[in-house]
PAZAPA-4460 file (N, C-alpha, C; in steps of 0.05 Angstrom, whole numbers, plus 32768, in hexadecimal, padded with zeros to 4 digits):
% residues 131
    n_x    n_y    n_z   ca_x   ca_y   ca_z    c_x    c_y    c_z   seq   type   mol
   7F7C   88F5   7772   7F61   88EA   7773   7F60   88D4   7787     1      X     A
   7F77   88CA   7786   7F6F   88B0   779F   7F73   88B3   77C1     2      X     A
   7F83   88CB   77C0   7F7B   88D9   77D3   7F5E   88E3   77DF     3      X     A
   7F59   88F0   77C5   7F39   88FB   77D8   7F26   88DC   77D3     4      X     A
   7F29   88CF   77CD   7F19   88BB   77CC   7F22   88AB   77E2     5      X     A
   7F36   88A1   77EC   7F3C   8892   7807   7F32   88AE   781C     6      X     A
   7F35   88C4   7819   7F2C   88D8   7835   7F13   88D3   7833     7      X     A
   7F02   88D3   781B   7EE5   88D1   781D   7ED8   88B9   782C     8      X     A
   7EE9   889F   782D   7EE9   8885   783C   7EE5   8881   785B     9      X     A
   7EF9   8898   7855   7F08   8890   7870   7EF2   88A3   7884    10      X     A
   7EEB   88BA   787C   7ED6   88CE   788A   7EC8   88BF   788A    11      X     A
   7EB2   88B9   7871   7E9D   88AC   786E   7E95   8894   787B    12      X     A
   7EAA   8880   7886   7EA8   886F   789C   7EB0   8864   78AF    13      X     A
   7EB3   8877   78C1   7EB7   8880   78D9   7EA1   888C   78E0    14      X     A
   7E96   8879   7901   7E7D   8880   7911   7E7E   887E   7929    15      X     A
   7E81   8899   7933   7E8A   88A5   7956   7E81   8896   795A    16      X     A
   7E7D   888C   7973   7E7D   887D   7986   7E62   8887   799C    17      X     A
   7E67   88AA   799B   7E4E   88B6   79A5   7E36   88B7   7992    18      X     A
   7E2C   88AB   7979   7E1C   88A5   7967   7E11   889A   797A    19      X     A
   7E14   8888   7985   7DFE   8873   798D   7DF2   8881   799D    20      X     A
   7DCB   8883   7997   7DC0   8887   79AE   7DB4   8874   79D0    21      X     A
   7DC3   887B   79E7   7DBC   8875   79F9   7DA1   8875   7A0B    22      X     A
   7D96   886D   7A11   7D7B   8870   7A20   7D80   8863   7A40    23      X     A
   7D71   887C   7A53   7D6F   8871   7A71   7D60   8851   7A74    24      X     A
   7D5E   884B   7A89   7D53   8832   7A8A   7D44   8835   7A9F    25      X     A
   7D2D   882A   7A9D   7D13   882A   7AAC   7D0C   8813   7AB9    26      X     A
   7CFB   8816   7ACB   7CE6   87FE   7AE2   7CCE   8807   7AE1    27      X     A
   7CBE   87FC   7AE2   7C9D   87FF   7AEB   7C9A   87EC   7B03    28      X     A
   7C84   87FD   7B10   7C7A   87ED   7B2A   7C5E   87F1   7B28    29      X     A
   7C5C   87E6   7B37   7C2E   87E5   7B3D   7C2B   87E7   7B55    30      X     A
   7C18   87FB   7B5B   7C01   8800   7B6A   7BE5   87FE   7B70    31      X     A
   7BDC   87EA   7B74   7BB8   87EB   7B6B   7BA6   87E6   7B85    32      X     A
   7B95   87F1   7B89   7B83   87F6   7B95   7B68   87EC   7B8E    33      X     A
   7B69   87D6   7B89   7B49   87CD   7B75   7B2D   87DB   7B88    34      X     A
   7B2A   87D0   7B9E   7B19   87E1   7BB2   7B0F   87F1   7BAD    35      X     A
   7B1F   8804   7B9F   7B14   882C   7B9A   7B1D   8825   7B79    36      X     A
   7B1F   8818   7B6F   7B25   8818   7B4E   7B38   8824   7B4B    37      X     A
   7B55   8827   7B51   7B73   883A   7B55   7B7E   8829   7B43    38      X     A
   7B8B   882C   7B36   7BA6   8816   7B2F   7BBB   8834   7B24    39      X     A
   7BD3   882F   7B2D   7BE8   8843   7B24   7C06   882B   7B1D    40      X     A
   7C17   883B   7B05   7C29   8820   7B03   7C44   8843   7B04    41      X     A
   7C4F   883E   7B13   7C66   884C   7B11   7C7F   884F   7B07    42      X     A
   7C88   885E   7AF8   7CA7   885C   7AE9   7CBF   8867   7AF5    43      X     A
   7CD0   8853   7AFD   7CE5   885B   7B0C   7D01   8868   7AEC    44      X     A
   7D0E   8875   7AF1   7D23   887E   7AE1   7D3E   8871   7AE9    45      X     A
   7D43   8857   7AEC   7D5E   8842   7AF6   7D6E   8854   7AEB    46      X     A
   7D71   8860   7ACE   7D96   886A   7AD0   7D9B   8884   7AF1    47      X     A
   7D84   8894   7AE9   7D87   88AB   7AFC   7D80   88A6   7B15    48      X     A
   7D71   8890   7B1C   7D6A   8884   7B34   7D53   8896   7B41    49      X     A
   7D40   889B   7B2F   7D2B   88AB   7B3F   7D0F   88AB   7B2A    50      X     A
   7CFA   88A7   7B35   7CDE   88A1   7B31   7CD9   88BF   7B1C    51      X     A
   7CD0   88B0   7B0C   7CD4   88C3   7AF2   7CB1   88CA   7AE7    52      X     A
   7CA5   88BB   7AF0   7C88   88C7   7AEE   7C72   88A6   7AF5    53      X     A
   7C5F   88A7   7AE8   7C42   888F   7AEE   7C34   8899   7AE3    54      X     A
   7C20   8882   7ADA   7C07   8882   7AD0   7BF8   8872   7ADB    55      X     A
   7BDF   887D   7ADA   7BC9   8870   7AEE   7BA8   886C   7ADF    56      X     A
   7B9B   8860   7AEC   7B79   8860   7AE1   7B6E   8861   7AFC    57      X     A
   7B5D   8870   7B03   7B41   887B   7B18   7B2D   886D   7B06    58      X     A
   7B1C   8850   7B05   7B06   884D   7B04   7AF2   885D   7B0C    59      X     A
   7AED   886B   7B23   7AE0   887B   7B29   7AE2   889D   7B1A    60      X     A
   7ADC   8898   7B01   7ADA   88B4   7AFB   7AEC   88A9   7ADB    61      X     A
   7AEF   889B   7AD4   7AF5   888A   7AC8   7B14   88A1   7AB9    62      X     A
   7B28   889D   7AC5   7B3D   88B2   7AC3   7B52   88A0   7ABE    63      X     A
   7B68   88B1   7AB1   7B7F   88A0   7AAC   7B8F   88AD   7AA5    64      X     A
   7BA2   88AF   7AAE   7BB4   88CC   7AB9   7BDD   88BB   7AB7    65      X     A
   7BE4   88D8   7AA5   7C09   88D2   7A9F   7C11   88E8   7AB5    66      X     A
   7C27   88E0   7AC0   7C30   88FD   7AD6   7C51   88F1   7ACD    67      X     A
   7C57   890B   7AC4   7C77   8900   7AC7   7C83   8919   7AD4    68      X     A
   7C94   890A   7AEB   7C9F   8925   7B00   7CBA   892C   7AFA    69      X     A
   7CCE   891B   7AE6   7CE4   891C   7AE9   7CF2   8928   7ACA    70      X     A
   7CFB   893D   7AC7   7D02   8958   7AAD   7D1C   8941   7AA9    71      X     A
   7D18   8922   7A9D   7D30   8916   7A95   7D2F   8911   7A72    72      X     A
   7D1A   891B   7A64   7D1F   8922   7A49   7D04   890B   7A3F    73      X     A
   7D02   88FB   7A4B   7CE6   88DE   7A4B   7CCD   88F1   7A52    74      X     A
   7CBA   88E4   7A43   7C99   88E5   7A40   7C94   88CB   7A51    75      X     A
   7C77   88CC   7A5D   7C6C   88BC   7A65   7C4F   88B1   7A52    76      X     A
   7C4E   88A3   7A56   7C27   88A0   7A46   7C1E   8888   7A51    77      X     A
   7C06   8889   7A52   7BF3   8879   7A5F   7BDE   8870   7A4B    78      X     A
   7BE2   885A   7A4C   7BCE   8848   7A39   7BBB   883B   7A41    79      X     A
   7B96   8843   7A38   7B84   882E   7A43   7B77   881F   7A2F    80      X     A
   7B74   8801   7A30   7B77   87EF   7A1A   7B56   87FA   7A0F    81      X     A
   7B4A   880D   7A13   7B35   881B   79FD   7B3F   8834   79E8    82      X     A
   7B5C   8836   79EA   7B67   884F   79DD   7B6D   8859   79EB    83      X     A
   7B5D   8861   79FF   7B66   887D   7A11   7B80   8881   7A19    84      X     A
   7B92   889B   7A10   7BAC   889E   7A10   7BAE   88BD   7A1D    85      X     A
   7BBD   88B3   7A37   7BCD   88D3   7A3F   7BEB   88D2   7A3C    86      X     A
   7BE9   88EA   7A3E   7C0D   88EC   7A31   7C16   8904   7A42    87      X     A
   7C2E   8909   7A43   7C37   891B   7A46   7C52   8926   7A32    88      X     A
   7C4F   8919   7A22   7C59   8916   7A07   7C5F   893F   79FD    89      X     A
   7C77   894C   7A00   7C6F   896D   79F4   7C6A   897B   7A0D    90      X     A
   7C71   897E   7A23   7C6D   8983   7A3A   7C81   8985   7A49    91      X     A
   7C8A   899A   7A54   7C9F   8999   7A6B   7C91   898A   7A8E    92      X     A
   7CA6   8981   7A96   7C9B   896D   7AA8   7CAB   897F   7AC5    93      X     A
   7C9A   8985   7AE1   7C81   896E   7AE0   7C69   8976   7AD5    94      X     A
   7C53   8965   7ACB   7C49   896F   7AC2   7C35   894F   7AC3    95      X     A
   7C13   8959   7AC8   7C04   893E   7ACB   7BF2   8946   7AB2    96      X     A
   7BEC   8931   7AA6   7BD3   8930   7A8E   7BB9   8923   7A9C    97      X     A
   7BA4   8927   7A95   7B8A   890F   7A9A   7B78   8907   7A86    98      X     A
   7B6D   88FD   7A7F   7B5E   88F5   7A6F   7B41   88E8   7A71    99      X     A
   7B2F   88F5   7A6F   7B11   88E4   7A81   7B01   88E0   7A65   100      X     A
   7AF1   88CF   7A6B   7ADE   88C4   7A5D   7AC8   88B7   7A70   101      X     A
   7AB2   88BB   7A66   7AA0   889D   7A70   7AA2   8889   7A6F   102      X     A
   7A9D   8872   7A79   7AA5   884D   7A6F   7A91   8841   7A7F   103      X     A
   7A87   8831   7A6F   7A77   881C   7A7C   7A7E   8811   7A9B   104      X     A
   7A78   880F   7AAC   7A81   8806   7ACB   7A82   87F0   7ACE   105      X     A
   7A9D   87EC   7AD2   7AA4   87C7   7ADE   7AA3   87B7   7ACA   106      X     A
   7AB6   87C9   7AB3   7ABD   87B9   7AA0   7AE6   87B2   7AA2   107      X     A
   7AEB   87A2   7A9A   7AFF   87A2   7A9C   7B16   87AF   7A83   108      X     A
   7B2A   87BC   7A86   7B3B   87C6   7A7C   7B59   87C1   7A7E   109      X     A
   7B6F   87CF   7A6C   7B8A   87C0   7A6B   7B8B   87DF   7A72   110      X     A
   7BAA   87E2   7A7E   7BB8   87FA   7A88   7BD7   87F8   7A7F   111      X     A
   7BE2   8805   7A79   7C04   8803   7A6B   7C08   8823   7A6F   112      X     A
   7C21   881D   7A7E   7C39   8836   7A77   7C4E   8838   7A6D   113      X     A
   7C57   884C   7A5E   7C67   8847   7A4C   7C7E   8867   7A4F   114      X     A
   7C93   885D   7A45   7CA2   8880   7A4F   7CB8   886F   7A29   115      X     A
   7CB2   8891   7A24   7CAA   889E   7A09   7CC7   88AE   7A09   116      X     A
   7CD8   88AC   79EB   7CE9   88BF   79EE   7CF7   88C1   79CA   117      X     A
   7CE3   88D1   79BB   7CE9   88CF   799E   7CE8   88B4   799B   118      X     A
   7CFE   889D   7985   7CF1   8880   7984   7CF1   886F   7996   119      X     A
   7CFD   8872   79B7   7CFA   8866   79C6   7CEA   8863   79D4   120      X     A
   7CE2   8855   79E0   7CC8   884C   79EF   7CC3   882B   79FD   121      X     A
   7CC8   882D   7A15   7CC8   881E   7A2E   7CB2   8819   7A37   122      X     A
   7CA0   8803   7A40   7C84   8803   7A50   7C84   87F3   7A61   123      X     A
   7C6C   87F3   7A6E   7C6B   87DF   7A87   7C59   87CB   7A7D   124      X     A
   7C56   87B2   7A8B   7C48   8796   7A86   7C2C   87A9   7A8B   125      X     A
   7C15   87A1   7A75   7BFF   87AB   7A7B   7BF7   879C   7AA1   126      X     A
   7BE0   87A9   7A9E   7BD5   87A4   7AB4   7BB5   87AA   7AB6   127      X     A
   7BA3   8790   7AC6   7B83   8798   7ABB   7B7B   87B2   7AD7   128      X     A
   7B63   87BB   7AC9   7B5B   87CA   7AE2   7B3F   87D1   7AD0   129      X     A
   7B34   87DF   7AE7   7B0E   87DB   7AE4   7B00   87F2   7ADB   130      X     A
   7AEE   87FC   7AD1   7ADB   8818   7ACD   7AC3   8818   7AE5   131      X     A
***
């Protein structure tokens, strides 16, 4: 009996080392264009070293759009501080979402991107931009 009771120990606590889940590591950058109402914030993929998708808002047409170009296992989503949420969340990539609505004009708004991966989830510093 004290056999299977020390094996039961000894299995039972012991924890590989490959348990732990790892996650890539990300950058965001900005692009904005106030002029034409543009703002885009881009997600670079630092482990793999390659631009892994962006999200953007078109004031003009009042749009707000996730594009993720890079099949590295991450979602993109785009957040506009009225709700409005694109995703590409369930989607093989590349692959662009949009999302339109009407909005009052030349109101001001928050913009965030965020890259999505089961409970992980990375974003960029909001950022304002216009309808």
């Amino acid at each position: 009996m004290t056999a299977a009771l020390t094996a039961g120990v000894m299995v039972g606590g012991v924890t590989p080392a490959s348990a732990a889940v790892v996650h890539d590591d990300f950058s965001f950058g900005g692009i904005s264009a106030p002029s034409v109402k543009t703002w885009t914030i881009s997600v670079q993929n630092v482990t793999k070293g390659k631009n892994a998708g962006s999200g953007s808002w078109e004031g003009d047409g009042d749009r707000l759009t996730a594009y993720d170009g890079l099949a590295d296992g991450y979602s993109i989503v785009a957040y506009l501080s009225t709700g409005r949420t694109a995703t590409t969340v369930g989607q093989s990539s590349p692959v662009t979402v949009t999302k339109t609505g009407d909005l009052r004009e030349n109101q001001t708004y928050k913009l965030q991107v965020c890259v999505v991966k089961g409970g992980f989830k990375r974003c960029s510093n909001e950022v304002n931009v216009k309808s």
